[in-house]
N, C-alpha and C positions, 0 to 999 in steps of 0.2 A: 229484380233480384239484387241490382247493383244496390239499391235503397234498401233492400232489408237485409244486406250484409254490412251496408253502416249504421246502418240503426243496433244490429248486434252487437258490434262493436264499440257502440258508444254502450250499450246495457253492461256489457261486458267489463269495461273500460270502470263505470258509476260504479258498477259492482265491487269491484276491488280497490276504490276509494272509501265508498264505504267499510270494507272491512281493514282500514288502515296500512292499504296495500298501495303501490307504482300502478296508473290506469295499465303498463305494459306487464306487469306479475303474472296476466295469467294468459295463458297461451288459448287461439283458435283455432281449432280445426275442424275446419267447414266438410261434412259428411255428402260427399257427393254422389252415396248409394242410390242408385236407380236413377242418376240423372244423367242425359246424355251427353256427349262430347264437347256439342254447344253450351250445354250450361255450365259443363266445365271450365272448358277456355272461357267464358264470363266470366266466370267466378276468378278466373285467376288476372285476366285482366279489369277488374275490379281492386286487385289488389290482394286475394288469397293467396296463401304462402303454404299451410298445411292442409291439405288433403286428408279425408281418411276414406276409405274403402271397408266393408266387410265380407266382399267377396272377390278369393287370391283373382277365378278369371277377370271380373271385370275390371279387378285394379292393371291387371296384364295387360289386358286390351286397352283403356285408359291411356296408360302410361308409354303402351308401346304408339298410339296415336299421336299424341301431343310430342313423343320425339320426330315424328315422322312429318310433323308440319311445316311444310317451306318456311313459314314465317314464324319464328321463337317467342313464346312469349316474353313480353318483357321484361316480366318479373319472374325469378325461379319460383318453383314450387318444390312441395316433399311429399311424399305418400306415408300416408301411416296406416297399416293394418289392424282395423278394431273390433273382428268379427271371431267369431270361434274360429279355427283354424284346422286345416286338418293335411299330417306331415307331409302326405304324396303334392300337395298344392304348393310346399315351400319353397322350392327348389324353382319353381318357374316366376314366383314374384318375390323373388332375394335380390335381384338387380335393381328392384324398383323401389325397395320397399325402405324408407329412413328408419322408422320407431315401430316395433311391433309390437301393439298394446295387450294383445290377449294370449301370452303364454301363462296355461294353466297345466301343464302336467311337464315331467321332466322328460317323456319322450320328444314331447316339442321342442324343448329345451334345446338337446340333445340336437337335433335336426336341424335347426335355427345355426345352433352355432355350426356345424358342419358346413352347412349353404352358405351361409353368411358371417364370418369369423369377424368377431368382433363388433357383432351388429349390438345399436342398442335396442333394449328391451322393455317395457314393463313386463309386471308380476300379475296377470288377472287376479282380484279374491273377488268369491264368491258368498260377501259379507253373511246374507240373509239367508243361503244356507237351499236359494229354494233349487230343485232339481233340474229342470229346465233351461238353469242359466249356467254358460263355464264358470271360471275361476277356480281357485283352490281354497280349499276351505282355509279360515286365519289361524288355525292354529299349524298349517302346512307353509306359510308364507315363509318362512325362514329358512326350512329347507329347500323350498324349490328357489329361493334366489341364491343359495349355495352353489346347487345345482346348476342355476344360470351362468353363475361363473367358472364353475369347474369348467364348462362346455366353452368359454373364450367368450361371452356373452357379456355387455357393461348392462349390469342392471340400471336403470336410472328412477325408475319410482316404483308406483304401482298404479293400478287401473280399478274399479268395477262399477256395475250396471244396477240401479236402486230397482225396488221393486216398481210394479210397473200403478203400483195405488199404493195410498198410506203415504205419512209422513216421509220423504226422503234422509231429512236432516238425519238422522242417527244413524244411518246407514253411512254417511260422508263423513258424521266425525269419526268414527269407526276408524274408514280406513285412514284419515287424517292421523289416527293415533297409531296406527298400525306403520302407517309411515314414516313417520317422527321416533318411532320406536329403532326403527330400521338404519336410521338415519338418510333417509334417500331425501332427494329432491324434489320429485313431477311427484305429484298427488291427481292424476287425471279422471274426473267424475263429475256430470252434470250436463243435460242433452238440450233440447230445448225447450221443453216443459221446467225445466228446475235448475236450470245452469248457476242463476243468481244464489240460488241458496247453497249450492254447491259451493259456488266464490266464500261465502260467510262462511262457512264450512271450512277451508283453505284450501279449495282447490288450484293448483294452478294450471289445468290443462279442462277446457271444455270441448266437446263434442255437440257440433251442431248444426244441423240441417233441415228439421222442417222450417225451422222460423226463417230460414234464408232460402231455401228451394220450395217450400210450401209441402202439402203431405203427399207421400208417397209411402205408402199401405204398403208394405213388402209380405211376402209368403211368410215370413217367421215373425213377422208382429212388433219386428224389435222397433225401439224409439230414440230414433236417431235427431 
């Protein structure tokens, strides 16, 4: 695992040389859904720094373990939330949680900022539109980061999930311009199937986990 989390990092790293980017422009965060406490603490004594979870229990559990360790790790880490979300679940991983990538509706919103005042956020869209996936559709994106803020929430980019076949690329300029538009910062998109092209794209936030944990088939299919 230690090896194929420097090997990502160095892909990660080419990648945004290539797109005449700092090897340090785009941010990792190693998806540690479905992997247990052990490969956790690996991964973070390896050198992970951002976490993501897409489910609030296990990030709970997760995060309430690694406090609970006689021994600290050396390095700190963050939790990021990059899973649908659902409000009854906020409230018990608001303590843990640094960046929560998937607010798509202003009830979220709403409830985020409540638990967490002041928490940052991305904006989920759901560029391609298809039903299965959250986000909010791009021509909503403006109001629900209103929204974000009315609620004491710092917006800081936006986030979404490319179809899971087909070209990715147009879906990442998409939000690239959507975010540029917006004026935000974090542009987060690109998993481990397509991270790179994501970077070309302008991502600066990848999401990635089989290529460093190996696969883990989850109940909902997602591609982390």
């Amino acid at each position: 695992m230690a090896e194929r989390l420097t090997e990502v990092r160095g892909r990660v790293a080419a990648a945004a040389r290539a797109a005449g980017r700092a090897p340090d422009a785009v941010t990792l965060v190693v998806v540690t859904k479905e992997v247990g406490l052990d490969g956790v603490r690996a991964a973070i004594a390896a050198g992970a720094v951002d976490l993501g979870e897409n489910r609030a229990q296990d990030l709970v559990t997760k995060a309430e373990a690694l406090n609970r360790d006689e021994v600290a790790p050396d390095h700190a880490h963050r939790w990021h939330f990059i899973g649908r979300l659902q409000r009854n679940k906020v409230r018990a991983a608001a303590p843990y949680v640094a960046l929560w990538q998937s607010i798509d509706r202003a009830e979220l919103a709403a409830e985020v900022g409540h638990r967490a005042p002041g928490a940052a956020v991305l904006v989920q869209v759901n560029v391609t539109g298809e039903v299965q996936k959250g986000g909010c559709a791009p021509d909503e994106v403006d109001a629900l980061v209103e929204t974000c803020r009315a609620n004491g929430c710092e917006v800081t980019g936006l986030m979404t999930v490319p179809p899971a076949v087909g070209d990715p690329r147009p879906v990442f300029a998409s939000l690239r311009r959507i975010t540029d538009d917006l004026g935000l910062q974090v542009c987060s998109m690109g998993m481990s199937g397509d991270f790179e092209l994501a970077i070309a794209e302008g991502s600066t936030m990848v999401r990635v986990g089989t290529a460093i944990f190996g696969p883990r088939p989850g109940p909902d299919g997602a591609r982390r």
